[in-house]
LUMBAZA-303918 format. One record per atom (N, C-alpha, C): residue in one letter; y, z, x. Coordinates in steps of 0.05 Angstrom, whole numbers, padded with zeros to 5 digits, always signed. Atoms other than C-alpha are relative to their C-alpha. Layout:
AYZX ...
This chain:
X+00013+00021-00014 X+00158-00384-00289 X-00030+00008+00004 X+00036-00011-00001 X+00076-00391-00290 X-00005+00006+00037 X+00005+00009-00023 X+00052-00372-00229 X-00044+00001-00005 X+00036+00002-00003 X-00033-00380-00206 X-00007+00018+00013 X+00012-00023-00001 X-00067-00329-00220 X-00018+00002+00027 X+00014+00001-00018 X-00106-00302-00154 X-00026+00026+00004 X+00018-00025-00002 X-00165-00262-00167 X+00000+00029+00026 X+00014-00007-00014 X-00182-00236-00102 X+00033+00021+00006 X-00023-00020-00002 X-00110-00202-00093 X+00001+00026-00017 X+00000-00029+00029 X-00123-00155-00161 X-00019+00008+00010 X+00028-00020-00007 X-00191-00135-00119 X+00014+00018+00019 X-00010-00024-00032 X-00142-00110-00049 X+00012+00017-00014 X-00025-00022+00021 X-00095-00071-00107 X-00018+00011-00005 X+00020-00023+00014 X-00155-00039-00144 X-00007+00012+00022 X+00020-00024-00029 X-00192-00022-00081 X+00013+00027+00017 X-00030-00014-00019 X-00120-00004-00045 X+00003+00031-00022 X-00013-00025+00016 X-00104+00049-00105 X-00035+00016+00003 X+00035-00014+00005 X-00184+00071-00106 X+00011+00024+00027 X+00003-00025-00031 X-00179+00100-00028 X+00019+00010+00008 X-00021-00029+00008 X-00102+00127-00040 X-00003+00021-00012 X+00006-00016+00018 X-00133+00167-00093 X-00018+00011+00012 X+00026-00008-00009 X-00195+00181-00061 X+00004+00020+00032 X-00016-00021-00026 X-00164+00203+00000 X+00020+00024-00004 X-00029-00027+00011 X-00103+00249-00038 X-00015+00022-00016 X+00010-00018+00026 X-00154+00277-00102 X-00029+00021+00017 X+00031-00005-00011 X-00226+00287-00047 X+00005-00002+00027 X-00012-00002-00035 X-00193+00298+00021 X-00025+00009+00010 X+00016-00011-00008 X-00256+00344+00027 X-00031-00025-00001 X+00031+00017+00014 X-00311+00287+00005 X-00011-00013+00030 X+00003+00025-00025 X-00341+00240+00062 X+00013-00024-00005 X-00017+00022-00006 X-00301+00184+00095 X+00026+00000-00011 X-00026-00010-00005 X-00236+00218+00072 X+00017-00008+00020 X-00021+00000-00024 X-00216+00221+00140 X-00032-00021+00021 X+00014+00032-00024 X-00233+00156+00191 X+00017+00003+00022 X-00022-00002-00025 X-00208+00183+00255 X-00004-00033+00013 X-00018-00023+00006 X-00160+00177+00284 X+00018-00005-00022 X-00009-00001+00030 X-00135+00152+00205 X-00010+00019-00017 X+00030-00028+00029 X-00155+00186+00137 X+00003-00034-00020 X+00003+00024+00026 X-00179+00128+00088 X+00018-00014-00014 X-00021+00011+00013 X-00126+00122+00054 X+00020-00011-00003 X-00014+00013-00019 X-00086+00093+00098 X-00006-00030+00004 X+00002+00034-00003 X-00126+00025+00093 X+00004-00006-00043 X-00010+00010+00026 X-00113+00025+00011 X+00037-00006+00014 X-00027+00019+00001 X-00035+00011+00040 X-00002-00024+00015 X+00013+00013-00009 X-00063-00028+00087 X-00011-00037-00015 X-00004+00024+00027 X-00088-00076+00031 X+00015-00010-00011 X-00021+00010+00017 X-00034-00068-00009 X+00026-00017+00011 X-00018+00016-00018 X+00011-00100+00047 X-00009-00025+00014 X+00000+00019-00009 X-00031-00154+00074 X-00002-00028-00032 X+00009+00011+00019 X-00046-00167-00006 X+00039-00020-00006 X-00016+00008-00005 X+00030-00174+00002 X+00020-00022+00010 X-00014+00022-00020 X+00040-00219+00062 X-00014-00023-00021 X-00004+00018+00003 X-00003-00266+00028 X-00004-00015-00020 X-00019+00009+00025 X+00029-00271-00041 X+00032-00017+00004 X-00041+00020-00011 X+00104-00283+00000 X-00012-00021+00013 X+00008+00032-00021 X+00072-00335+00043 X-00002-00030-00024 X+00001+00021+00011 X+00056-00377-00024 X+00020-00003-00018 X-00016-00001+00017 X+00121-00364-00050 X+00028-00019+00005 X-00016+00021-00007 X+00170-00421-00066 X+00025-00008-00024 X-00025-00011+00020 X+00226-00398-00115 X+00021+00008+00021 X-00025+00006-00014 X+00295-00388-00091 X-00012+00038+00010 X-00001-00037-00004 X+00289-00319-00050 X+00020+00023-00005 X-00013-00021+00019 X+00340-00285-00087 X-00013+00012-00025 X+00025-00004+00034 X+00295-00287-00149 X-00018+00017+00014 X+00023-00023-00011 X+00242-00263-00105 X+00006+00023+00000 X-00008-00024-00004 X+00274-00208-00082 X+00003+00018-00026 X-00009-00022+00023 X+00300-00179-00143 X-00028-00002-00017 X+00021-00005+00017 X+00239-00195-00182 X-00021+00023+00014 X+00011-00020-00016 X+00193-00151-00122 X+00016+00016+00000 X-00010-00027-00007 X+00243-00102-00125 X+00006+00021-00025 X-00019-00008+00028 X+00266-00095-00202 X-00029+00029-00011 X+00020-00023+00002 X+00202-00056-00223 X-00006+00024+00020 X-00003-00019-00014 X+00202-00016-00163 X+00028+00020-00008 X-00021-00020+00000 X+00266+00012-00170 X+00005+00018-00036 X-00004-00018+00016 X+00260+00024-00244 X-00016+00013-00005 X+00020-00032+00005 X+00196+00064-00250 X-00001+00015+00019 X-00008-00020-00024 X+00218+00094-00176 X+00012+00017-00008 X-00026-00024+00001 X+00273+00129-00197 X-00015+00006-00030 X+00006-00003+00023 X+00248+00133-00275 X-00020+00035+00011 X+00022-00017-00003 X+00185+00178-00240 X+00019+00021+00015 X-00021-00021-00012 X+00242+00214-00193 X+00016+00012-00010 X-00003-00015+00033 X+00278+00230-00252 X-00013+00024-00014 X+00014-00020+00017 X+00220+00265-00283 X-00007+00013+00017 X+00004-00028-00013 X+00200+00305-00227 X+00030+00013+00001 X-00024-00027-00002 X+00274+00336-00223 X-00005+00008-00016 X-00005-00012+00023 X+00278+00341-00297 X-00023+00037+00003 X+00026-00025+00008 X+00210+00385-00301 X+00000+00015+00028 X-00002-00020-00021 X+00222+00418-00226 X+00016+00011-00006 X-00028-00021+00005 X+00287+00444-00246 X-00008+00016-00025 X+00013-00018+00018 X+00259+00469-00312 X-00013+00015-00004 X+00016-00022-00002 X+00204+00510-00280 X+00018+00013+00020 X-00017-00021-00019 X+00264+00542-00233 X-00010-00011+00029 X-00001+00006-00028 X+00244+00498-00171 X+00025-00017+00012 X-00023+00013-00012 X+00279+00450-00131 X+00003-00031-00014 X+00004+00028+00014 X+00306+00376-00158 X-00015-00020+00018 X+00025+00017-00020 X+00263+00337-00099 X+00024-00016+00004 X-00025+00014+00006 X+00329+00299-00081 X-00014-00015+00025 X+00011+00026-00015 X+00291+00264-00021 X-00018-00019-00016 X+00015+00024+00008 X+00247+00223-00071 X+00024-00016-00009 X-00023+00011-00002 X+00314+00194-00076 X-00002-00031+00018 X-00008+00019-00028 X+00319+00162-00008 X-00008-00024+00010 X+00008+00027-00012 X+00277+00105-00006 X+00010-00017-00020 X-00019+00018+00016 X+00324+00079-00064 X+00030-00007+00021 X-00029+00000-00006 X+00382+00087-00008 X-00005-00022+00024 X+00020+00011-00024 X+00357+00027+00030 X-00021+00010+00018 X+00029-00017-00011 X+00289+00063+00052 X+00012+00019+00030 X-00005-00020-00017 X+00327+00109+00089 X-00017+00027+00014 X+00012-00022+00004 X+00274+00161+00081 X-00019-00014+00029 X+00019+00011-00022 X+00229+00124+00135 X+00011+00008+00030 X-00016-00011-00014 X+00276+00147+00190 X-00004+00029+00010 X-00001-00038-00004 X+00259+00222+00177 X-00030+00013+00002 X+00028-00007-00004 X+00198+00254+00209 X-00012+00016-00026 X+00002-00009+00036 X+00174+00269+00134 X-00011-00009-00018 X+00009+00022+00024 X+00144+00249+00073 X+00024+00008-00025 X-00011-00005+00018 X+00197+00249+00012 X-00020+00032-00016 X+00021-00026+00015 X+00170+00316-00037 X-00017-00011-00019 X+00030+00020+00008 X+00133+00260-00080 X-00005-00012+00027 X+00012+00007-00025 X+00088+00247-00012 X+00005-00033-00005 X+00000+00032-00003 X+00073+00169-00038 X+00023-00006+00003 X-00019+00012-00008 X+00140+00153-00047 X+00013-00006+00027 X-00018+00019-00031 X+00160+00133+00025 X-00013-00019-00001 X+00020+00030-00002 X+00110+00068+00013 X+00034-00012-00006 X-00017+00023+00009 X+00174+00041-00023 X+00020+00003+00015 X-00015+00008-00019 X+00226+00055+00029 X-00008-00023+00025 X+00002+00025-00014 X+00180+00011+00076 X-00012-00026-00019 X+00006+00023+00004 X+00159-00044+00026 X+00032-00011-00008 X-00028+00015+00015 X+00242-00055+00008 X+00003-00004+00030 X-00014+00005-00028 X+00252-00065+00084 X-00023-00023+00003 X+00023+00014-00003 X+00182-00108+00077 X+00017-00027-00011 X-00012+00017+00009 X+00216-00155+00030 X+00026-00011+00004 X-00018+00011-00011 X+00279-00159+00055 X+00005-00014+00036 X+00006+00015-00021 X+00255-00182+00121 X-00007-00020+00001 X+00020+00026+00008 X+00216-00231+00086 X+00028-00019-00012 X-00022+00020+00010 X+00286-00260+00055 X+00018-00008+00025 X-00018+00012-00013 X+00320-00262+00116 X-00020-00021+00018 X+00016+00027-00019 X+00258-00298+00161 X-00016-00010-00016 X+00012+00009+00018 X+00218-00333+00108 X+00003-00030+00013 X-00002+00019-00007 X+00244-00394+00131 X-00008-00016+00027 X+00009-00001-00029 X+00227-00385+00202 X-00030+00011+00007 X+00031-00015-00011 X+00164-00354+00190 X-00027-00023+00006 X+00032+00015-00004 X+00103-00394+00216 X-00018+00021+00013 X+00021-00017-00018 X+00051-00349+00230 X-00030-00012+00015 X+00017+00007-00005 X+00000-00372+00271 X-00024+00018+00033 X+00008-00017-00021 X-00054-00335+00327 X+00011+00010+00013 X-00010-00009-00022 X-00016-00330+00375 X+00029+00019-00011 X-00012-00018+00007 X+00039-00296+00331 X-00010+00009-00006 X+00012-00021+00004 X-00013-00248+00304 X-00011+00010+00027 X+00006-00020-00011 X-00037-00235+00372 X+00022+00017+00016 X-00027-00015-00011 X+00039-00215+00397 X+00016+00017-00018 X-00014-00015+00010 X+00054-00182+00339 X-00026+00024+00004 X+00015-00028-00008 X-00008-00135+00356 X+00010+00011+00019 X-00010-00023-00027 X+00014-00119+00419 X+00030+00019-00001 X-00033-00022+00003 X+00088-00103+00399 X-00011+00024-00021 X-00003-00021+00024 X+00058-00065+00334 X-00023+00033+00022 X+00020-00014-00011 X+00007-00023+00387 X+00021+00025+00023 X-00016-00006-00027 X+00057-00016+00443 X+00032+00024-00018 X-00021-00006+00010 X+00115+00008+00383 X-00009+00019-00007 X+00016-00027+00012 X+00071+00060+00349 X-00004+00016+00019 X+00017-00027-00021 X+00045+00094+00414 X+00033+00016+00002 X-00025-00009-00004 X+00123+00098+00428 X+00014+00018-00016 X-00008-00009+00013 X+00147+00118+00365 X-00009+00031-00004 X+00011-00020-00006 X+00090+00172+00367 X+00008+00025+00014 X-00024-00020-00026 X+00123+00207+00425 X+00029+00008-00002 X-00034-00007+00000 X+00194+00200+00415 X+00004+00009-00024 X-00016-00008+00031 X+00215+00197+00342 X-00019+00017-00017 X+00012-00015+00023 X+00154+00232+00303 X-00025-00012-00010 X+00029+00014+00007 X+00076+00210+00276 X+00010-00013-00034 X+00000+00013+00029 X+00108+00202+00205 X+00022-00027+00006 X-00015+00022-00011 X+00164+00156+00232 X-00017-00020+00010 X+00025+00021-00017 X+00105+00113+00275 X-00008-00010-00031 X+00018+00010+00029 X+00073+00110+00205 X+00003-00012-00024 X-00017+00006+00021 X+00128+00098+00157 X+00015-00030+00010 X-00012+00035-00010 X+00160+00030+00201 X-00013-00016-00005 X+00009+00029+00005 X+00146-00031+00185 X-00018-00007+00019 X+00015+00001-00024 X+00115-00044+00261 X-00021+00019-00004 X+00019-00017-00002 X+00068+00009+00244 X-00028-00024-00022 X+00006+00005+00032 X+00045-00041+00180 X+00002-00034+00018 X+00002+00022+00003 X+00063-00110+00212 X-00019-00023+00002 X+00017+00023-00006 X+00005-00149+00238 X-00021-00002-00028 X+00011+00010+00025 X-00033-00134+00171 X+00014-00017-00008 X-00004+00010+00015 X+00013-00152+00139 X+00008-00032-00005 X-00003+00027-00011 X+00024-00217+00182 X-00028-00020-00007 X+00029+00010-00001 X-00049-00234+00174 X+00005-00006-00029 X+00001+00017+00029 X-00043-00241+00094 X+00014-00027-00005 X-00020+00024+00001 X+00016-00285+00108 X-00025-00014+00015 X+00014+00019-00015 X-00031-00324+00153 X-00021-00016-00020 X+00031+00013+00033 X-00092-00330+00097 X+00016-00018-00010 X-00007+00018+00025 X-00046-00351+00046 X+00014-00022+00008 X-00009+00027-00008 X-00006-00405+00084 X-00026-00016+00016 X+00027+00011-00012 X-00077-00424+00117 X-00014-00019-00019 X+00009+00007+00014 X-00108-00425+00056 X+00017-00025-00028 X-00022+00013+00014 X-00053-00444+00002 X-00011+00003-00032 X+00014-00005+00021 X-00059-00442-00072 X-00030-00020-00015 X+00020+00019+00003 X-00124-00477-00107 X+00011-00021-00008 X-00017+00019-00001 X-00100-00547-00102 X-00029-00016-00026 X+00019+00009+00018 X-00141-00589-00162 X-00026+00007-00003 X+00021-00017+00008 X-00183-00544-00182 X-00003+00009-00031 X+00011-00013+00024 X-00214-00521-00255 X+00012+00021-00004 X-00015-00027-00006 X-00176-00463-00276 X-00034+00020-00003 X+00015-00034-00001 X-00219-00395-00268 X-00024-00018+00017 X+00026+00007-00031 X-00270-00433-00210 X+00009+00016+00012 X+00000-00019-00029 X-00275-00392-00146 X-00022-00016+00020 X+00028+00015-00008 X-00319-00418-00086 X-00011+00018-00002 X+00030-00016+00005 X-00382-00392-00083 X+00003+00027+00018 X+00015-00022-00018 X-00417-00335-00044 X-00007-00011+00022 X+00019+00012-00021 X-00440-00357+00023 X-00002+00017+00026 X+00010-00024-00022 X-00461-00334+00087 X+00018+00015+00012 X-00023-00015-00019 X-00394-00320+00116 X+00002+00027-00020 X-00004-00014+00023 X-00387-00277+00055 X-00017+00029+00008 X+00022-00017-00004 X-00449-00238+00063 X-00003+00020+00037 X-00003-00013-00025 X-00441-00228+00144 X+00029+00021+00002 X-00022-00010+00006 X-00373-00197+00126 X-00003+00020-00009 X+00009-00020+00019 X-00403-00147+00070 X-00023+00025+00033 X+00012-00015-00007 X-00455-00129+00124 X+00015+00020+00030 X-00020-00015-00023 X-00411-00119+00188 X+00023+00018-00013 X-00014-00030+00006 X-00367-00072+00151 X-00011+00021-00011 X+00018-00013+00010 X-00419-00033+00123 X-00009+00002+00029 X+00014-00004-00032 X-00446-00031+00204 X+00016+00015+00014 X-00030-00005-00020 X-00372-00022+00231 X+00004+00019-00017 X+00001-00026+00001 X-00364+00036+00184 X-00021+00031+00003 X+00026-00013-00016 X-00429+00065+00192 X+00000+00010+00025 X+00003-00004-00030 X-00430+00063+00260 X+00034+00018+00020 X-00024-00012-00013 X-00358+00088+00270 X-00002+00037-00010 X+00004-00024+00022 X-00369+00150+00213 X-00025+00019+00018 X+00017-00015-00027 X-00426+00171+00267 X+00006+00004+00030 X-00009+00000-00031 X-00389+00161+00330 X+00023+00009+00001 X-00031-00012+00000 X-00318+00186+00321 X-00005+00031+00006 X-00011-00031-00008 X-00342+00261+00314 X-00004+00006+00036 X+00007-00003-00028 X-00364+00262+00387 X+00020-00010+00012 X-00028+00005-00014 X-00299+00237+00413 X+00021+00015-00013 X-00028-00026-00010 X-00238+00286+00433 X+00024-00008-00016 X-00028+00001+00022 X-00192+00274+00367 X+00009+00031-00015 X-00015-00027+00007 X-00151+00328+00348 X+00017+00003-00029 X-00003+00008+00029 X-00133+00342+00269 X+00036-00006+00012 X-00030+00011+00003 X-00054+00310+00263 X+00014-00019-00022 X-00003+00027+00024 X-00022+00270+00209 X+00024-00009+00008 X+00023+00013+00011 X-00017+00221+00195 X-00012-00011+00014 X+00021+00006-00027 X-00050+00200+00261 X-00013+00022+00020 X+00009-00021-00015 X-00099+00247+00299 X+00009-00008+00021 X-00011+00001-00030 X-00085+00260+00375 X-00029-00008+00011 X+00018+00006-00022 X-00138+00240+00428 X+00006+00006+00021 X-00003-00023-00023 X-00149+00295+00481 X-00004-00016+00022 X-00003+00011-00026 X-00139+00253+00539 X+00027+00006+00022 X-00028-00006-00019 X-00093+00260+00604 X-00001-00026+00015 X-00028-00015+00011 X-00042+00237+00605 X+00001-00006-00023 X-00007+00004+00026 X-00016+00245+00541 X+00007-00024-00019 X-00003+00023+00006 X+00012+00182+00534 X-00027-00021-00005 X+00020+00020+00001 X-00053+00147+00554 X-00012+00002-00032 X+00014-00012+00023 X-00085+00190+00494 X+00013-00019-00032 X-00023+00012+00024 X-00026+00161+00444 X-00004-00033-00003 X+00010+00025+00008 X-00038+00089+00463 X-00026-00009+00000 X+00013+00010+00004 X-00103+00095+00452 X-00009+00001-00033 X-00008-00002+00038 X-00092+00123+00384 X+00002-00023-00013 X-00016+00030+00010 X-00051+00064+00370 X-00012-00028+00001 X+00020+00020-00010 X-00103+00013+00397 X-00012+00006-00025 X+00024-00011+00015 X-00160+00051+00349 X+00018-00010-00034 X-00014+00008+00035 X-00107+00042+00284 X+00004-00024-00001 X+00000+00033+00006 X-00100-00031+00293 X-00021-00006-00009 X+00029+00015+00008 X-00167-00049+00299 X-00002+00011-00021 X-00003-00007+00016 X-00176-00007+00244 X+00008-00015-00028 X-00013+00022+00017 X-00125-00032+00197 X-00008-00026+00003 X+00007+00034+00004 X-00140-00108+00215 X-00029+00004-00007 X+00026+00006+00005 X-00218-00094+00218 X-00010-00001-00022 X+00007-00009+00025 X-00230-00066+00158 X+00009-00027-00024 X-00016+00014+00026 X-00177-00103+00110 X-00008-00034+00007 X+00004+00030+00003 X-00195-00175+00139 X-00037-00002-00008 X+00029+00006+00001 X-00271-00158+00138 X-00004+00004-00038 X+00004-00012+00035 X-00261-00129+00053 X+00016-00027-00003 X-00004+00029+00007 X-00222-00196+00045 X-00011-00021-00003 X+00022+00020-00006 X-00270-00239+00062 X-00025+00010-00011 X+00014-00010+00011 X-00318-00196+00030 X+00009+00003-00049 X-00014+00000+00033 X-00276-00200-00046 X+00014-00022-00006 X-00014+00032-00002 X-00249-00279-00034 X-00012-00005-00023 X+00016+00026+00020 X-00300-00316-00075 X-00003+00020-00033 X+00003-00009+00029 X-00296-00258-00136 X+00004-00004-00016 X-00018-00004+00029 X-00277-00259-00208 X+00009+00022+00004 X-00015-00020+00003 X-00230-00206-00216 X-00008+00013-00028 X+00015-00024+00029 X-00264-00154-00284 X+00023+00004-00010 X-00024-00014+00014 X-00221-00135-00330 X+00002+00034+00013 X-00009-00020-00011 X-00217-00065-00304 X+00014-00005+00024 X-00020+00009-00021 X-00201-00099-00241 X+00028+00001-00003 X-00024+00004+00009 X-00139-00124-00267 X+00019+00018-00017 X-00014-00025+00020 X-00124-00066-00311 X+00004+00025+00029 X-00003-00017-00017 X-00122-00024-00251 X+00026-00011+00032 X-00021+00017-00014 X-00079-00078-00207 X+00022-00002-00013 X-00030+00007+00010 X-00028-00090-00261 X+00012+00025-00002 X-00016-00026+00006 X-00014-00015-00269 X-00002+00011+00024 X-00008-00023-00031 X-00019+00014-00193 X+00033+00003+00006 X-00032-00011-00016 X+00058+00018-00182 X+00002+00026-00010 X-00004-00026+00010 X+00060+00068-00231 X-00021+00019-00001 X+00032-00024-00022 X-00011+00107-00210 X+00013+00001+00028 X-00010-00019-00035 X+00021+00106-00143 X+00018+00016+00000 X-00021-00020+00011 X+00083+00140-00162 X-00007+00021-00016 X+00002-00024+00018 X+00060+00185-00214 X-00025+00020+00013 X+00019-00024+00000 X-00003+00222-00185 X-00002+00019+00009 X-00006-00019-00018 X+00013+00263-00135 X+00018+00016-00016 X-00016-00023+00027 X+00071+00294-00187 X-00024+00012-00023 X+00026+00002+00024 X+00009+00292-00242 X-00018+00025+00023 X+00017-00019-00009 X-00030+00330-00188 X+00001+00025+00009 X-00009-00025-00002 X+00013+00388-00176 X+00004+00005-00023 X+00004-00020+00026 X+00018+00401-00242 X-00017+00010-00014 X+00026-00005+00013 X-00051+00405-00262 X-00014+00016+00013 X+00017-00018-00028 X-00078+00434-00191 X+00002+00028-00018 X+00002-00026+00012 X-00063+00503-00220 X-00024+00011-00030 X+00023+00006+00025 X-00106+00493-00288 X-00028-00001+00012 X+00033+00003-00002 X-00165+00455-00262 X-00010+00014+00022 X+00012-00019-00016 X-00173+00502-00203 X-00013+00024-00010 X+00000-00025+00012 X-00173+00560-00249 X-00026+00004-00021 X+00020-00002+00013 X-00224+00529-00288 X-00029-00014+00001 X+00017+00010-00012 X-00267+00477-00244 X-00009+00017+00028 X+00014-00025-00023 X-00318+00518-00203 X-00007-00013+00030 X+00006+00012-00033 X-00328+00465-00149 X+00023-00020-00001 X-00019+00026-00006 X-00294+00418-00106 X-00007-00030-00012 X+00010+00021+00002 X-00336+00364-00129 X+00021-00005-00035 X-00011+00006+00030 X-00314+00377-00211 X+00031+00002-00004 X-00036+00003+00001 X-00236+00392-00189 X+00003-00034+00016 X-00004+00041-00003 X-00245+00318-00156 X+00003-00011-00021 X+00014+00021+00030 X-00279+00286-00215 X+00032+00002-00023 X-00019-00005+00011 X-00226+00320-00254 X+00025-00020+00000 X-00024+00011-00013 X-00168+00303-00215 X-00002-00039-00003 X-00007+00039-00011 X-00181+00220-00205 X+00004-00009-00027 X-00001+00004+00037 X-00209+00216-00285 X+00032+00005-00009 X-00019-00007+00021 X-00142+00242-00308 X+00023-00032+00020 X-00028+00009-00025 X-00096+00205-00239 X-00006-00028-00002 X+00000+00039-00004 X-00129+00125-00247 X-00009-00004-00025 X+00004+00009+00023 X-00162+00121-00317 X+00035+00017-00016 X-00024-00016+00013 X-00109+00168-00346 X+00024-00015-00002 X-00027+00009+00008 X-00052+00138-00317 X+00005-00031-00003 X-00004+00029+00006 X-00069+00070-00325 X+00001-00006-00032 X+00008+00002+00045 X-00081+00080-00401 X+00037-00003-00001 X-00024-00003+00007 X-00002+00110-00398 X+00016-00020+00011 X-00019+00013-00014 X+00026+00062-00346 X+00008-00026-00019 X+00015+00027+00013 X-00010+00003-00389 X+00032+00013-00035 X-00023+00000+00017 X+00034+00035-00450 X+00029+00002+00001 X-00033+00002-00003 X+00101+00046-00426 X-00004-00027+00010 X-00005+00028-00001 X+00091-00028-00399 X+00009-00022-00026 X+00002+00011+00027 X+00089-00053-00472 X+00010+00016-00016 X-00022-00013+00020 X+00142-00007-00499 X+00029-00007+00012 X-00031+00007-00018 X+00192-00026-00433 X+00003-00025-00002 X+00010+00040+00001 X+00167-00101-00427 X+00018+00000+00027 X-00023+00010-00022 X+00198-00092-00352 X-00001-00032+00005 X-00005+00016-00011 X+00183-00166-00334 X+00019-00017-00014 X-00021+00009+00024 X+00224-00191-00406 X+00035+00018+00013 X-00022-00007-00007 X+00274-00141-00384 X+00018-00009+00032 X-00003+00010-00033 X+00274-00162-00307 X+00012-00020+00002 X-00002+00018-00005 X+00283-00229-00329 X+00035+00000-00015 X-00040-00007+00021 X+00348-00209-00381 X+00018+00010+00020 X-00012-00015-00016 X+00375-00168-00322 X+00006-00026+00023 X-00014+00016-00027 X+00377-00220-00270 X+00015-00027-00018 X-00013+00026+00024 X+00402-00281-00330 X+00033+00016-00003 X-00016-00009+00005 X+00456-00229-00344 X+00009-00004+00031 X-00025+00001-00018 X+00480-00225-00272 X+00012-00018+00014 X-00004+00030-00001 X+00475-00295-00263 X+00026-00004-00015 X-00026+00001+00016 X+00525-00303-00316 X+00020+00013+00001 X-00027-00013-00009 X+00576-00245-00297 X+00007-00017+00027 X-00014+00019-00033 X+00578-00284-00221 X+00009-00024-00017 X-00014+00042+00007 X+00587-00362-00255 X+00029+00009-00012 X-00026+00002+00014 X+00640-00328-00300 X+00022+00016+00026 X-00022-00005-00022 X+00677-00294-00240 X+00003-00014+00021 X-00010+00020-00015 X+00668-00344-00192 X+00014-00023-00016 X-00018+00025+00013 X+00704-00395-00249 X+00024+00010-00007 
């Protein structure tokens, strides 16, 4: 089925994998770390409100949905989990059996932890993302006043989770992730697809456009100078804030990561709306599942090499990203066009169509 193409979505994916990378390969660089976040934290950020508001314009039976958002995940998930056992067990380490877990209904989100491939816990919370979306899809109307009550539950849930269950648990729930991701749903049922329109138009550039570019360029600026002077304490994946009581400190954490997440990702939206999408763009959007999965494996195996033989942090960066987003988009881009997952995606769900008709007859 055709669907309409949406530029401005392949800009929040490129950008989204840019400052995962940028934050995992240059932890040491500036704007790494955006207390009390680290950068990289608004590339998922993107990648989930780029999310909400793709499902919001979606109007296929939600079984299809589902399995279509899930079929490529699960086979280059496990495909990439696969290859780190194969090659950890072959250098005499361990098989990584938690990058498993977010195949076991995203069980892994549950455990104060990151799986031993770190990215992989994204896909234990986007399979709980999507299957929330199949069961309320129908019921969903998002409008202000549900984005401003799902801030307060996502502010009030995180400070909590913080305290009780663990900072990676707060970070890994859905509630840690929802009001972005409510806000894309909002755009795209706001907006809706371009209704008689020229194919490849965009609107223009205009002022809203430009006041958007400048206030986040102000609002990081101005935050990137004011954060070190306030009482944050290193912590992942949320710093602490030395305040008494403790609690107060936690929800204000939790306050600071909303705005955050929403400020940022609605102000770079509105700032990449009216784009053309570049061919690198798109060459870097159609292959992030598999750059998000593979680099962090790709980067323990190389760390040993290019340390041994890049004399700065700056040239083991350069190194590291060159090989982890051009590199693996070159490879992702070819096993795409040797697997053909969406040809196969589509044989896979035709085939199980037809084992159900023939056993329900």
């Amino acid at each position: 089925m055709s669907r309409t193409y949406i530029p401005h979505i392949d800009w929040l994916k490129a950008l989204g994998m840019v400052l995962i990378l940028y934050g995992h390969l240059a932890g040491w660089a500036p704007l790494a770390v955006f207390p009390p976040i680290y950068s990289k934290q608004l590339g998922v950020a993107f990648f989930l409100f780029a999310a909400g508001y793709s499902l919001s314009l979606e109007t296929r039976d939600r079984r299809r949905v589902v399995f279509n958002r899930l079929f490529e995940l699960f086979l280059f998930g496990i495909a990439v989990a696969l290859s780190v056992s194969v090659v950890s067990v072959a250098a005499g380490g361990r098989p990584g059996l938690s990058n498993y877990e977010p195949f076991l209904g995203g069980v892994n989100v549950v455990f104060n932890n990151f799986p031993a491939n770190p990215t992989s816990w994204y896909l234990g919370t986007y399979i709980h993302v999507i299957l929330l979306w199949a069961v309320f899809s129908r019921r969903l109307n998002v409008s202000a006043t549900v984005l401003l009550l799902s801030l307060i539950v996502e502010i009030a849930v995180r400070a909590l989770l913080m305290q009780t269950a663990g900072r990676f648990v707060a970070y890994m729930l859905v509630p840690n992730w929802i009001t972005v991701l409510l806000l894309g749903y909002f755009f795209g049922r706001r907006e809706g697809l371009p209704a008689k329109r020229p194919a490849g138009t965009r609107d223009g550039w205009s002022a809203i456009n430009t006041a958007a570019l400048v206030a986040l360029l102000a609002a990081v600026t101005g935050w990137t100078l004011l954060a070190p002077h306030l009482p944050f304490e290193p912590a992942f994946p949320f710093m602490r804030l030395r305040v008494d009581p403790a609690a107060l400190g936690e929800l204000l954490v939790s306050i600071l990561v909303s705005v955050i997440y929403l400020g940022v990702t609605w102000l770079v939206f509105l700032v990449v709306k009216p784009l053309q999408s570049p061919a690198a763009v798109q060459f870097i959007a159609r292959n992030s599942l598999i750059i998000f999965l593979a680099h962090m494996p790709v980067y323990f195996a190389i760390a040993p090499w290019v340390e041994a033989h890049a004399s700065s942090g700056f040239m083991r960066s350069a190194i590291f990203l060159m090989v982890c987003l051009p590199g693996l988009a070159l490879f992702s881009e070819g096993v795409r066009r040797i697997v053909r997952p969406v040809a196969l995606r589509d044989r896979v769900f035709q085939s199980f169509g037809e084992y159900s008709s023939s056993h329900i007859m």
